[in-house]
PyMOL Python script that loads the backbone (N, CA, C, O; Angstrom):
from pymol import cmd

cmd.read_pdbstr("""\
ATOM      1  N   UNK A   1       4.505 -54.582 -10.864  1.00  0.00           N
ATOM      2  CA  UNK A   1       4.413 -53.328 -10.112  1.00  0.00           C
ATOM      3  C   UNK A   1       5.796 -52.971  -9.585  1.00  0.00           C
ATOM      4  O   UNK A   1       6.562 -53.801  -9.095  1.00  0.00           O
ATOM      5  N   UNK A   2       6.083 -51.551  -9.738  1.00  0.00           N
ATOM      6  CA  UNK A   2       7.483 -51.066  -9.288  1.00  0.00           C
ATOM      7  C   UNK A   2       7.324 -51.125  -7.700  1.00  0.00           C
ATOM      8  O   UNK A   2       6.396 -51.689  -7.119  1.00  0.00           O
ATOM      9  N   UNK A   3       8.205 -50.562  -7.196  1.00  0.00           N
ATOM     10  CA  UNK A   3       8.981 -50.323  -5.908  1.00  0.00           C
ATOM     11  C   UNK A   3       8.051 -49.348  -5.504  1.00  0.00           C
ATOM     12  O   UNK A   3       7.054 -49.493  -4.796  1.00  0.00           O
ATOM     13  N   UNK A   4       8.604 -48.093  -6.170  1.00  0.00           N
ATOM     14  CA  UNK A   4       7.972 -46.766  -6.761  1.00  0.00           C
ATOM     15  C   UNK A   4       6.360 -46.439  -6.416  1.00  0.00           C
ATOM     16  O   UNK A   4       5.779 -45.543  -5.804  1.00  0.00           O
ATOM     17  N   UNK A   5       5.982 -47.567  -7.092  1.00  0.00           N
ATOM     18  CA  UNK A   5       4.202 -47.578  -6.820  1.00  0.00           C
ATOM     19  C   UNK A   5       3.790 -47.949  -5.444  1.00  0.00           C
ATOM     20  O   UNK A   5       2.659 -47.639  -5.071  1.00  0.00           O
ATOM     21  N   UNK A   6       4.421 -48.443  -4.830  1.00  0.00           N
ATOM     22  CA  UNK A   6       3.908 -49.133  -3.713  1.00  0.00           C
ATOM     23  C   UNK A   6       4.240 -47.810  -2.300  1.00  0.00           C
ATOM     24  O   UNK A   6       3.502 -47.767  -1.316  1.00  0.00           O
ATOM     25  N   UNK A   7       5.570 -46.742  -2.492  1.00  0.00           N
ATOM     26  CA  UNK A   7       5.990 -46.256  -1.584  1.00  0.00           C
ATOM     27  C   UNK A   7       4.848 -44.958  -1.319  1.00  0.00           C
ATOM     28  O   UNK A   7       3.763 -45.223  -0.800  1.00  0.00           O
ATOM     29  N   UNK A   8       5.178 -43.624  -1.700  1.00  0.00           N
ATOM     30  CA  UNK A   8       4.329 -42.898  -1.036  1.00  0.00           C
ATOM     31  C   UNK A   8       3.827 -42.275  -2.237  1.00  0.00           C
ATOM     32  O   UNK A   8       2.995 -41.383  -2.065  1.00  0.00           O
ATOM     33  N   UNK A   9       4.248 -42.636  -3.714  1.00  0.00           N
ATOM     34  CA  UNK A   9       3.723 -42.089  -4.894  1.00  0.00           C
ATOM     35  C   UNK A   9       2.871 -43.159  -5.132  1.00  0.00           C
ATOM     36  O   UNK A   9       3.296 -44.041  -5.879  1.00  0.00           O
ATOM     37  N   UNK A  10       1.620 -43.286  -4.598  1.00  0.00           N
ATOM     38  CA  UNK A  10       0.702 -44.586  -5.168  1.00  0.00           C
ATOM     39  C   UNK A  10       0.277 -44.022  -6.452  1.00  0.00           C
ATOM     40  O   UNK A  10      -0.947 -43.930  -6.353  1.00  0.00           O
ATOM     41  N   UNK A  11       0.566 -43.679  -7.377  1.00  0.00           N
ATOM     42  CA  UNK A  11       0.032 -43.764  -8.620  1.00  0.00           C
ATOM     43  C   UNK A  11       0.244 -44.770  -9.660  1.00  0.00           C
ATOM     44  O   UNK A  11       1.032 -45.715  -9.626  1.00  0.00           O
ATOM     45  N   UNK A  12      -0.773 -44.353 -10.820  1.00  0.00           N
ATOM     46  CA  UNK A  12       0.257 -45.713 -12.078  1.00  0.00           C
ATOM     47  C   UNK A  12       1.006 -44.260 -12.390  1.00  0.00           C
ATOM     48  O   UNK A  12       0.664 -43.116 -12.090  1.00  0.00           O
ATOM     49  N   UNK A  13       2.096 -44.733 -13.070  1.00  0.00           N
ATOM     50  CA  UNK A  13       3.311 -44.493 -13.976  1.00  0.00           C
ATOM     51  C   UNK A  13       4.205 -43.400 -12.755  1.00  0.00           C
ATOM     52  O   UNK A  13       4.636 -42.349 -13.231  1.00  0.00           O
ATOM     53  N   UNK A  14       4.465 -43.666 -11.220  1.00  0.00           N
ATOM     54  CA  UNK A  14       4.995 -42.966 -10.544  1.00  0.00           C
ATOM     55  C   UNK A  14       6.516 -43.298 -10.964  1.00  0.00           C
ATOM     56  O   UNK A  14       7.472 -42.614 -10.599  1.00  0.00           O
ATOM     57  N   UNK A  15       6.581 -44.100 -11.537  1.00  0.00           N
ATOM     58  CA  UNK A  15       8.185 -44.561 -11.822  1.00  0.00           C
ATOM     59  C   UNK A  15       8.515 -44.515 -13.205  1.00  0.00           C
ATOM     60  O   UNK A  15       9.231 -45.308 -13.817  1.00  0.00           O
ATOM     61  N   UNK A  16       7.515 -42.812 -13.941  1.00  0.00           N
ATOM     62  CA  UNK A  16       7.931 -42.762 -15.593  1.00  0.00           C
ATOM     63  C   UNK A  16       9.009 -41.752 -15.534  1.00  0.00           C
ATOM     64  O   UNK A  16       8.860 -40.776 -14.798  1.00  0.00           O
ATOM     65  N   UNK A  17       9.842 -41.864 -16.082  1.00  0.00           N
ATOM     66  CA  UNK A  17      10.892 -41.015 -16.333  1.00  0.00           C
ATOM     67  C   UNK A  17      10.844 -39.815 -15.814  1.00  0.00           C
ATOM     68  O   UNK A  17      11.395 -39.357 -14.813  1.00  0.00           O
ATOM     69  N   UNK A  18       9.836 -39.147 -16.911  1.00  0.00           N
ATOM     70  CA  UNK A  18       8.990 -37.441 -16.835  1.00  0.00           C
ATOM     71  C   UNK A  18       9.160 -37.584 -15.128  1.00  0.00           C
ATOM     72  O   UNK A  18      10.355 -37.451 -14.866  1.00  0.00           O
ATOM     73  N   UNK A  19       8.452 -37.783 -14.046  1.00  0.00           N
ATOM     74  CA  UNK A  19       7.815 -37.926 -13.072  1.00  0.00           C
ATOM     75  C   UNK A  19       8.955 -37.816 -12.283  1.00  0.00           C
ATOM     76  O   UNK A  19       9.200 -36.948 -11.445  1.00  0.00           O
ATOM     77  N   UNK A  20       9.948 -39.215 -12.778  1.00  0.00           N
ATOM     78  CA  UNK A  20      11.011 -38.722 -11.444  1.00  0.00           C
ATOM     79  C   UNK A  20      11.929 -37.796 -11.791  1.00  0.00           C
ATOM     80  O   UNK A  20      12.503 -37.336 -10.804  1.00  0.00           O
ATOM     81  N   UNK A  21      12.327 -37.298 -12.952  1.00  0.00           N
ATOM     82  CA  UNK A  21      13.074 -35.987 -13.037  1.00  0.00           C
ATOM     83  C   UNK A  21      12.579 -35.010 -12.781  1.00  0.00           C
ATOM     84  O   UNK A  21      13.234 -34.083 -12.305  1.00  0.00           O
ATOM     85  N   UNK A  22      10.879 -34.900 -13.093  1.00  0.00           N
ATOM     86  CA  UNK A  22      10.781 -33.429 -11.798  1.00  0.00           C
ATOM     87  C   UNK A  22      10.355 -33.619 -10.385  1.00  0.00           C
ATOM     88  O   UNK A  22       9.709 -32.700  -9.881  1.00  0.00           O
ATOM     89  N   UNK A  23      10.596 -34.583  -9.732  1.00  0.00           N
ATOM     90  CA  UNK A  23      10.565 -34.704  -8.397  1.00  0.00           C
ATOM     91  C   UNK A  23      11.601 -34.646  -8.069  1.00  0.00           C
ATOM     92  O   UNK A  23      11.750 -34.578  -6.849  1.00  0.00           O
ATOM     93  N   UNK A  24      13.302 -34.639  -9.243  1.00  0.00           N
ATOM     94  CA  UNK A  24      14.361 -34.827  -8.681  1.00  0.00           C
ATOM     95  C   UNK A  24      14.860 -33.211  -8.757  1.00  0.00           C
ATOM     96  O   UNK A  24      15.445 -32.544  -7.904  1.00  0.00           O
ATOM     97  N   UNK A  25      14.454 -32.890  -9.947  1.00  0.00           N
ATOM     98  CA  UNK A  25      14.482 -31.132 -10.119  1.00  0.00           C
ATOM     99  C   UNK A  25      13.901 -30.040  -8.879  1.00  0.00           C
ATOM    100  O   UNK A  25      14.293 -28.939  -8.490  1.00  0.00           O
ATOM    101  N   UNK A  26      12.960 -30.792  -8.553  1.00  0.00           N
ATOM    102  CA  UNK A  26      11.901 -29.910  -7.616  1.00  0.00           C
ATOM    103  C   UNK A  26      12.904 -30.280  -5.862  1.00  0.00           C
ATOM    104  O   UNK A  26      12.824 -29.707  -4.776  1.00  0.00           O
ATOM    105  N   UNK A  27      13.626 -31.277  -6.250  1.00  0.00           N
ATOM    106  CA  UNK A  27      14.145 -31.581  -4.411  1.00  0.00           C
ATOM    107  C   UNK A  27      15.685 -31.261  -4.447  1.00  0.00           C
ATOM    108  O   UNK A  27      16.212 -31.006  -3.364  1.00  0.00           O
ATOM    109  N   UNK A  28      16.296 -31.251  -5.342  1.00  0.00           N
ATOM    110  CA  UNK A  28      17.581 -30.312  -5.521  1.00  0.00           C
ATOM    111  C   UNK A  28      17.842 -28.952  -5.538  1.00  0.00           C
ATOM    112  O   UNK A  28      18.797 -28.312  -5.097  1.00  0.00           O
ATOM    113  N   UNK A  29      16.416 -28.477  -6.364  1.00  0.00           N
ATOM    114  CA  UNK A  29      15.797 -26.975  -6.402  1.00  0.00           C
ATOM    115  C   UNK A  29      16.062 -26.426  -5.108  1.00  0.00           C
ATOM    116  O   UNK A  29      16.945 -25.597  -4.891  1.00  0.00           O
ATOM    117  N   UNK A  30      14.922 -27.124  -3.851  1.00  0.00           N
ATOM    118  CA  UNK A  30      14.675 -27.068  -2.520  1.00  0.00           C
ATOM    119  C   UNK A  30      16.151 -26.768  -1.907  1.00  0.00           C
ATOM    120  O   UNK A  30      16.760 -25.732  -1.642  1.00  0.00           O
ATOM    121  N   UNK A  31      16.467 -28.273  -1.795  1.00  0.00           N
ATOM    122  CA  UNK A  31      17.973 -28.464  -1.293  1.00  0.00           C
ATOM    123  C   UNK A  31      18.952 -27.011  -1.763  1.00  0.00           C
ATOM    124  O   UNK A  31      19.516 -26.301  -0.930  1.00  0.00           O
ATOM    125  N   UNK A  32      18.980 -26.865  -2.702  1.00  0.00           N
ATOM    126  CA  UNK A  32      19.786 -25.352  -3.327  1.00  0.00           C
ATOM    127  C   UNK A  32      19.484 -24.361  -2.593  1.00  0.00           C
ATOM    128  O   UNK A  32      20.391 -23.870  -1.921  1.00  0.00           O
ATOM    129  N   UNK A  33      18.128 -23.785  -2.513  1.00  0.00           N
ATOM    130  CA  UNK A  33      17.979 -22.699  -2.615  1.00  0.00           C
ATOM    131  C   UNK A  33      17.861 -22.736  -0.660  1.00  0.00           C
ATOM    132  O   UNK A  33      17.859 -21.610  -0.161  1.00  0.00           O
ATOM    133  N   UNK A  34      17.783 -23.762   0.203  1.00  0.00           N
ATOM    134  CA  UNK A  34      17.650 -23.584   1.542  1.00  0.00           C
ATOM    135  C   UNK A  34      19.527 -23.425   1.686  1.00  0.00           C
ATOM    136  O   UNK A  34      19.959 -22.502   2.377  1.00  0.00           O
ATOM    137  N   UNK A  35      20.169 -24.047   1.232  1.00  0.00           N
ATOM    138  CA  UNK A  35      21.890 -23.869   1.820  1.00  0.00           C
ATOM    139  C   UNK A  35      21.705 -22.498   1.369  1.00  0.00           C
ATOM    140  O   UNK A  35      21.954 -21.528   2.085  1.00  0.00           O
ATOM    141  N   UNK A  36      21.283 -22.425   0.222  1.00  0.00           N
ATOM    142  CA  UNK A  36      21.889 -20.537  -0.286  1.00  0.00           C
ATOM    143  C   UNK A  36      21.554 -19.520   0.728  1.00  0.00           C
ATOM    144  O   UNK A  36      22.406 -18.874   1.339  1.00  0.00           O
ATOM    145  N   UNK A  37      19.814 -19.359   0.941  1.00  0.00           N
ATOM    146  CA  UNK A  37      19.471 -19.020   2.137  1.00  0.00           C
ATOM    147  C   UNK A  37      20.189 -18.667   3.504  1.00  0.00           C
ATOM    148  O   UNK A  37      20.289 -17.578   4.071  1.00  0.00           O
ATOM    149  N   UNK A  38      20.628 -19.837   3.836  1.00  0.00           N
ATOM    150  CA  UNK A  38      21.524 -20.329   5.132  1.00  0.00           C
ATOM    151  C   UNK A  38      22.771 -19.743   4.904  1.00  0.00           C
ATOM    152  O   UNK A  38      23.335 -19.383   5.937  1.00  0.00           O
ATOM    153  N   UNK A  39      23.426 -19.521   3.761  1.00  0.00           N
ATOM    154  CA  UNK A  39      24.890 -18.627   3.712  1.00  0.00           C
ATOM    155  C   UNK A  39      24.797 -17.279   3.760  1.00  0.00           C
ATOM    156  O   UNK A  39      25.721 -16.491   3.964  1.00  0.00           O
ATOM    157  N   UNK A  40      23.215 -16.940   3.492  1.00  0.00           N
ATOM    158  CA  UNK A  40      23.183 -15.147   3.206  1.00  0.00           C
ATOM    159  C   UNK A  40      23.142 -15.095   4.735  1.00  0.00           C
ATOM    160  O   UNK A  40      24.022 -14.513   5.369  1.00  0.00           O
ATOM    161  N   UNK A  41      21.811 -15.888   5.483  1.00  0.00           N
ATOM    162  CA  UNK A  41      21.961 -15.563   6.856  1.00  0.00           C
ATOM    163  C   UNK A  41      23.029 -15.747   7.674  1.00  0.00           C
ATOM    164  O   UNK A  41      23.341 -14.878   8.488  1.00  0.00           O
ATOM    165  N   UNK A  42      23.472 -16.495   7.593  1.00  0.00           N
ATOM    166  CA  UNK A  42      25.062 -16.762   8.289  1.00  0.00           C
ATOM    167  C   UNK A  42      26.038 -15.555   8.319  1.00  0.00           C
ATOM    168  O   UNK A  42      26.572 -15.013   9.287  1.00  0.00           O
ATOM    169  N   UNK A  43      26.100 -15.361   7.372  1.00  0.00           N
ATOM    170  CA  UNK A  43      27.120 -14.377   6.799  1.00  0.00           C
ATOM    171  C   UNK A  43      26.317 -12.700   6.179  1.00  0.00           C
ATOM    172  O   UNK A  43      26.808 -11.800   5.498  1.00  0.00           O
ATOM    173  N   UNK A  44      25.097 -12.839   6.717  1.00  0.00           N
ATOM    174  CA  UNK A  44      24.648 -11.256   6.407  1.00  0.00           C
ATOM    175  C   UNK A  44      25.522 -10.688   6.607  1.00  0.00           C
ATOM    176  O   UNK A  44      26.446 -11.207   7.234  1.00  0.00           O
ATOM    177  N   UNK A  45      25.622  -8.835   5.968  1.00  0.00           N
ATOM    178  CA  UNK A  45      26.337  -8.125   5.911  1.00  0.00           C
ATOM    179  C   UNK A  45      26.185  -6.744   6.616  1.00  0.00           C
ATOM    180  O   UNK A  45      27.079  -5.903   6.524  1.00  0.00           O
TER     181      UNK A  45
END
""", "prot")
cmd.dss("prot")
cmd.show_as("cartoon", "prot")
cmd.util.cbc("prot")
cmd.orient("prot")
């Protein structure tokens, strides 16, 4: 049993490839699009 399985993804195969590249896609996504956000408001025009 992985690491992976035991933390807050209790599933089987939480530690398959597929799985963590779009959890890594989906939290960089996030991360992106809240700074971008944060520069329009900062700096509205």
């Amino acid at each position: 049993m992985s690491d992976l399985d035991r933390g807050i993804m209790k599933f089987k195969g939480a530690d398959s490839l597929k799985v963590v590249t779009i959890s890594t896609v989906l939290l960089l996504g996030a991360i992106a699009f809240l700074i971008f956000w944060a520069l329009q408001v900062a700096y509205a025009t």
